[in-house]
Backbone as CSV, one residue per row, in Angstrom:
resi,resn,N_x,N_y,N_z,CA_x,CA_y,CA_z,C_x,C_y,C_z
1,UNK,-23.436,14.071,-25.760,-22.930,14.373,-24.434,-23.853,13.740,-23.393
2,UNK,-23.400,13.427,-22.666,-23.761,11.981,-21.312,-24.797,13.304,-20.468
3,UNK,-25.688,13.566,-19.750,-26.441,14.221,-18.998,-25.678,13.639,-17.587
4,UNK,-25.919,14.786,-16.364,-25.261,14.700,-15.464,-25.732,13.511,-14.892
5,UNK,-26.609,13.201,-14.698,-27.409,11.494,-14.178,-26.681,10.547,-14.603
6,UNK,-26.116,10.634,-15.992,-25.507,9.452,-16.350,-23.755,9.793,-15.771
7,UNK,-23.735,11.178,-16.048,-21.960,10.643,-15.541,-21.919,10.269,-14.227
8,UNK,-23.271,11.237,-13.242,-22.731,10.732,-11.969,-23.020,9.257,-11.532
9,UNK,-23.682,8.286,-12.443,-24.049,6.634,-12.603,-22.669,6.345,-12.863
10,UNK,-21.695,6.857,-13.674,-20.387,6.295,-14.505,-19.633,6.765,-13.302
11,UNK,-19.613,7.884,-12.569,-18.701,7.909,-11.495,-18.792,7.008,-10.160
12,UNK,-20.040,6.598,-10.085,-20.054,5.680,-8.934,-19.805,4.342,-9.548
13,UNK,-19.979,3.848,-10.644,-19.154,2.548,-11.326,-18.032,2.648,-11.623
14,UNK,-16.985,3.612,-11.633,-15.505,3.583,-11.593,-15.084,3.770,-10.086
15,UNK,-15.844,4.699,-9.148,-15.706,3.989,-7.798,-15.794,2.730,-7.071
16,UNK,-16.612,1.922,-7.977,-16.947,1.001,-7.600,-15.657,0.030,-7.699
17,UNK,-15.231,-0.120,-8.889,-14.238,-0.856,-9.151,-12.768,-0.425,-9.169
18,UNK,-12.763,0.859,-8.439,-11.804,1.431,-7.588,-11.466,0.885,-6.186
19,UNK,-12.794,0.690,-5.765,-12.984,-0.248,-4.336,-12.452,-1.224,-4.216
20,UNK,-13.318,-2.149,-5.781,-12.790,-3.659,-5.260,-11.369,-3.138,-5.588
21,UNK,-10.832,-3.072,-6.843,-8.967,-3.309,-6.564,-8.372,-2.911,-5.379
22,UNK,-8.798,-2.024,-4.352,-7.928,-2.204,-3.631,-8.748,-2.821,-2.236
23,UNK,-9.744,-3.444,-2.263,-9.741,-3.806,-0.983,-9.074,-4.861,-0.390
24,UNK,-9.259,-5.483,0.805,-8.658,-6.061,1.249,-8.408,-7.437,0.926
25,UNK,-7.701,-7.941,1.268,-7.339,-9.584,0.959,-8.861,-10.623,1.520
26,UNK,-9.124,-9.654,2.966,-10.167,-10.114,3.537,-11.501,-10.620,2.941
27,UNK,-11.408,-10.339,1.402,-12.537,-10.185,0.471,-12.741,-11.207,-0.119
28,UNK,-11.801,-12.151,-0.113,-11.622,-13.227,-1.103,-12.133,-14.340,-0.047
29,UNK,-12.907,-15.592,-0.456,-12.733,-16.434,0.104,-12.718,-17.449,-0.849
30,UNK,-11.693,-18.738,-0.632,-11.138,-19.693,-1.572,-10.636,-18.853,-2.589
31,UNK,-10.901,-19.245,-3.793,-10.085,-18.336,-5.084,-10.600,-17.415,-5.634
32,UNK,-12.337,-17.389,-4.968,-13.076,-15.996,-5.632,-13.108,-15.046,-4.368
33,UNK,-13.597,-14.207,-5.085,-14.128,-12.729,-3.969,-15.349,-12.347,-4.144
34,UNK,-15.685,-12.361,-2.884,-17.223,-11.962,-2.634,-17.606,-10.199,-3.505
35,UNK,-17.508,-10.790,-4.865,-17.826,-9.219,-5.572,-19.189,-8.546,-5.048
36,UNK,-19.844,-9.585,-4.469,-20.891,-8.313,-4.567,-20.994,-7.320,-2.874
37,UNK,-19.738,-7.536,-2.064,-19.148,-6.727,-0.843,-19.569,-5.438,-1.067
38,UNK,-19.299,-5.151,-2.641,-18.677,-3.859,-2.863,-19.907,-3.750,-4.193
39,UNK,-20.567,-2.892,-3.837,-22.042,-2.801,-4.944,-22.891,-1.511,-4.833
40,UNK,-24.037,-1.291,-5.888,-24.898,-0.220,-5.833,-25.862,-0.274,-4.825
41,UNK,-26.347,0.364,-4.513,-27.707,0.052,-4.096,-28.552,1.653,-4.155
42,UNK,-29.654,1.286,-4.131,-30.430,2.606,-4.095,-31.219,2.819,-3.166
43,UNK,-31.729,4.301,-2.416,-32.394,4.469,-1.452,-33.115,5.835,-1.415
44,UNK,-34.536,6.143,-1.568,-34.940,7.425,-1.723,-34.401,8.098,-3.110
45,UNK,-34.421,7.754,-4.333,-33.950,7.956,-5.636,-32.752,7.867,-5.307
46,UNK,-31.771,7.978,-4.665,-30.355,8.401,-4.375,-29.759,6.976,-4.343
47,UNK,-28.363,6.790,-5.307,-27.406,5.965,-5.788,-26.297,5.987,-4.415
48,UNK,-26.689,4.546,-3.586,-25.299,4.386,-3.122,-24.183,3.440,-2.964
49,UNK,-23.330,3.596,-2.608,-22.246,2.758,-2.299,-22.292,2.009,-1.602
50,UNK,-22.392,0.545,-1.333,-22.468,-0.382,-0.066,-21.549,-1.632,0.240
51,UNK,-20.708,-1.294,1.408,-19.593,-2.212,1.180,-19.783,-2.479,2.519
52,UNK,-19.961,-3.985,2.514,-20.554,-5.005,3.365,-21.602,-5.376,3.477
53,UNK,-21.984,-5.069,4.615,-23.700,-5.325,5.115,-23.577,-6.990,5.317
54,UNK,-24.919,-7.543,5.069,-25.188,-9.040,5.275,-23.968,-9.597,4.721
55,UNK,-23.882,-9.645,3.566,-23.077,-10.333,2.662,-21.526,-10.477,3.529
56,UNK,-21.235,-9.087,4.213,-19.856,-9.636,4.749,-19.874,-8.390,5.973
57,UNK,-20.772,-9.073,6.841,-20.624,-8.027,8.147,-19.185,-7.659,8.857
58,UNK,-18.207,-8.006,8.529,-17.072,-7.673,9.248,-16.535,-6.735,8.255
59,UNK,-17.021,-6.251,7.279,-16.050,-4.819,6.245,-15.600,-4.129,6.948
60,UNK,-17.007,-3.325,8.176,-16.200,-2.314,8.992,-15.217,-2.070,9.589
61,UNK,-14.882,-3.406,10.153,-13.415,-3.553,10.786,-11.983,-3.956,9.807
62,UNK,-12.810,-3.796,8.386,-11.124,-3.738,7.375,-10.709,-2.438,7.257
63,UNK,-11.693,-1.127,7.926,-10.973,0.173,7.578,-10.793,0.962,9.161
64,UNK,-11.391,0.601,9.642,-11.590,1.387,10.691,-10.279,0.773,11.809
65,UNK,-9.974,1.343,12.824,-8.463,1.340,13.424,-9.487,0.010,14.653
66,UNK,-8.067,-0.208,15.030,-8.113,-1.223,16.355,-6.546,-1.881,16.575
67,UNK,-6.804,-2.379,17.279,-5.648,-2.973,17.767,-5.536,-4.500,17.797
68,UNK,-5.382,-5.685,17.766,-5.285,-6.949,18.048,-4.720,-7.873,18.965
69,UNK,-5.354,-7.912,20.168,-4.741,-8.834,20.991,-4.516,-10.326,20.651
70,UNK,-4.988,-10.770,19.795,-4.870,-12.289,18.889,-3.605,-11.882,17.974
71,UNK,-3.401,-10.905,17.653,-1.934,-10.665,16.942,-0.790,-9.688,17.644
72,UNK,-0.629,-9.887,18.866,-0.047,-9.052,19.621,0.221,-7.759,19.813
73,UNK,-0.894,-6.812,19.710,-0.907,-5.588,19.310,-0.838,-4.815,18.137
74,UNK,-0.718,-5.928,17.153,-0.828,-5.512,15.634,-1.640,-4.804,15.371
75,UNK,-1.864,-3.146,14.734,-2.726,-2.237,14.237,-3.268,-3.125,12.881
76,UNK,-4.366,-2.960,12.623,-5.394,-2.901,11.153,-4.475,-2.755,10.247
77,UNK,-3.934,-3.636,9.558,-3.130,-3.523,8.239,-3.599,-2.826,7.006
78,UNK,-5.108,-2.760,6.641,-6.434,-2.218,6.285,-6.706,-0.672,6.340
79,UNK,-6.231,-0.435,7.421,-6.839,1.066,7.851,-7.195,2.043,7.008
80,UNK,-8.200,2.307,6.649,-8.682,3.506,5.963,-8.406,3.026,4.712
81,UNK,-8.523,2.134,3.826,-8.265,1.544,2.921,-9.356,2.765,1.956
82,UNK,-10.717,2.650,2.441,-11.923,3.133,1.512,-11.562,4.118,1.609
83,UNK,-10.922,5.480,2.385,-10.469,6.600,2.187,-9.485,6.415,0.958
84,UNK,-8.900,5.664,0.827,-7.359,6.381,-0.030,-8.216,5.384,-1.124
85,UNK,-9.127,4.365,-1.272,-9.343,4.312,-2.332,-9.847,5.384,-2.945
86,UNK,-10.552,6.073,-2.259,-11.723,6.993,-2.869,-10.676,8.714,-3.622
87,UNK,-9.621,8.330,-2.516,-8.780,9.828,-3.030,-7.818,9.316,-4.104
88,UNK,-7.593,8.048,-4.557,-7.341,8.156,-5.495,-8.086,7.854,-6.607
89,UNK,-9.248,7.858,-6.702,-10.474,7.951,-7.833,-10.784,9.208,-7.789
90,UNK,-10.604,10.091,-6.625,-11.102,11.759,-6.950,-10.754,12.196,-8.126
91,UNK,-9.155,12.895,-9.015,-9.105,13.100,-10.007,-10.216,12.850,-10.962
92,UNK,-10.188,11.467,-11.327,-10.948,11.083,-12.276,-12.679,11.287,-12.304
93,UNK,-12.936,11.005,-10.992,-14.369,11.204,-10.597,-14.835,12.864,-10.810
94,UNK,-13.667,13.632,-10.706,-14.024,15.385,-10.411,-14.004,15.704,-12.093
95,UNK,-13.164,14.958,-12.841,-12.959,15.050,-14.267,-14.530,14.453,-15.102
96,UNK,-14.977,13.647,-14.777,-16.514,12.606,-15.239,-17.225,13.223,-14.645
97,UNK,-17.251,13.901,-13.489,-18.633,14.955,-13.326,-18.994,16.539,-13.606
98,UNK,-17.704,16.486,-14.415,-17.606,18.254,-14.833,-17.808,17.795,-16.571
99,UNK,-17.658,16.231,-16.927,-17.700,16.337,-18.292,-16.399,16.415,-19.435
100,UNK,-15.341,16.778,-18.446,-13.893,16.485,-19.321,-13.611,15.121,-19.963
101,UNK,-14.124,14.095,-19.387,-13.799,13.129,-19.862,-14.827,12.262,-20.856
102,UNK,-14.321,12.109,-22.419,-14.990,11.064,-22.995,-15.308,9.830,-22.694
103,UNK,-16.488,9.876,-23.259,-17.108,7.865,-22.959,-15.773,7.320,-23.448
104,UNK,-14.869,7.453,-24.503,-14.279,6.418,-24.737,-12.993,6.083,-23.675
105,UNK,-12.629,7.789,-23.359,-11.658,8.025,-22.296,-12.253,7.212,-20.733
106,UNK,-13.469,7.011,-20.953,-14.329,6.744,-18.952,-14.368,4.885,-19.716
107,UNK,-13.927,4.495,-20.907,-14.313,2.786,-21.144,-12.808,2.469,-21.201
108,UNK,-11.988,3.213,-21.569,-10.468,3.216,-21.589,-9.902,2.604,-19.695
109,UNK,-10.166,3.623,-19.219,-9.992,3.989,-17.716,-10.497,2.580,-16.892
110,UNK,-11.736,2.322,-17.147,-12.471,1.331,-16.355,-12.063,0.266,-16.782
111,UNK,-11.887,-0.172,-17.889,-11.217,-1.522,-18.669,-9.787,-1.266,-17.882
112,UNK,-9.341,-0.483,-18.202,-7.610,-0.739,-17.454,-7.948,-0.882,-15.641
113,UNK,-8.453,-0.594,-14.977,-8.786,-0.957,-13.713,-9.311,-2.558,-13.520
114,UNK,-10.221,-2.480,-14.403,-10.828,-3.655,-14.058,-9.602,-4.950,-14.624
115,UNK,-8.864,-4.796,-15.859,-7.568,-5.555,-15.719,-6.719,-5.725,-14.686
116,UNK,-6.713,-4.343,-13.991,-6.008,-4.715,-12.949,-6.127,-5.721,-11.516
117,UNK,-8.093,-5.149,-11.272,-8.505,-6.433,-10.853,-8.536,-7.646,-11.037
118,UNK,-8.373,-8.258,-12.313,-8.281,-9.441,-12.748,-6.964,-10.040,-12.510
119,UNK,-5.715,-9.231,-12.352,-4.841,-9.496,-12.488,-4.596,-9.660,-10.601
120,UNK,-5.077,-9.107,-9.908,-5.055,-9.128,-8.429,-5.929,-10.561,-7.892
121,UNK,-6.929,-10.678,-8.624,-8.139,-11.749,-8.300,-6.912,-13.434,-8.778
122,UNK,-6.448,-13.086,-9.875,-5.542,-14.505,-10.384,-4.277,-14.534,-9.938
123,UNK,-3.285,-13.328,-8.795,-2.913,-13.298,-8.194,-2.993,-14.096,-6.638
124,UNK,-3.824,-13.460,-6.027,-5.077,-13.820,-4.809,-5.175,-15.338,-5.357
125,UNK,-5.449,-15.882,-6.078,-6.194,-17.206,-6.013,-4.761,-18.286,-6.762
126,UNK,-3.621,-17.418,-7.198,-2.492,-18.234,-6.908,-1.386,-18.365,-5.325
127,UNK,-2.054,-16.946,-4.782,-1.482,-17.684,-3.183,-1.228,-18.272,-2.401
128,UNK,-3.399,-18.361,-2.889,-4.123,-19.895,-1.785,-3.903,-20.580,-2.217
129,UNK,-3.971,-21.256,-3.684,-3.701,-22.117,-3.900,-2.291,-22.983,-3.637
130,UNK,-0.863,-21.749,-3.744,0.653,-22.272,-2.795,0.382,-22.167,-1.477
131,UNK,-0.605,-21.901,-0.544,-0.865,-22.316,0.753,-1.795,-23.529,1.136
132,UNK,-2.277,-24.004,0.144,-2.912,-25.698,0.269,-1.756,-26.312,-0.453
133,UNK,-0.985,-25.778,-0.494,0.206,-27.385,-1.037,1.207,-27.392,-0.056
């Protein structure tokens, strides 16, 4: 049985890659995506979540509201993206920190996500690629 240190390590790596699948399009540039947007970092022993910073100072404005005068009043298509990612990883995250869920059930779970990313990333990079032709 996993000690709580490690599930709550396994819950912030299925958050993690909860994130990238759904973030924004904004993430990609050319046919890859700036994976490391969306990463660990640590501070005062404490494990956190860090999406943006240097690497891509404009994240804040993929969730947070505004308006667009360059797109004629168009709201944030984005909005609150990291909220509803995160509520839909709750289940699973509340399940991996109480211990219901097996390692094989938490390698099951993360492999099928992370397919799904793959399948969004070779998506994404067949777009651009029908928008340079």
């Amino acid at each position: 049985m996993l000690s709580y240190e490690q599930r709550l390590e396994q819950a912030a790596d299925y958050l993690i890659v909860v994130l990238t699948l759904r973030c924004p399009n904004i993430f990609f540039r050319g046919s890859n995506v700036l994976r490391s947007t969306i990463r660990k970092a640590w501070e005062n022993g404490k494990t956190l979540i860090v999406i943006g910073g240097e690497i891509a100072p404009y994240a804040v404005y993929t969730n947070e509201p505004w308006l667009s005068p360059k797109w004629n009043g168009k709201e944030n298509p984005n909005l609150y993206w990291i909220q509803s990612a995160i509520e839909e990883a709750r289940p699973v995250l509340v399940a991996m920190l109480s211990g219901t869920i097996s390692q094989e059930e938490y390698n099951q779970m993360v492999g099928a996500v992370q397919a799904d990313i793959t399948a969004a990333y070779e998506q994404r990079a067949a777009e651009l690629e029908a928008q340079m032709l």
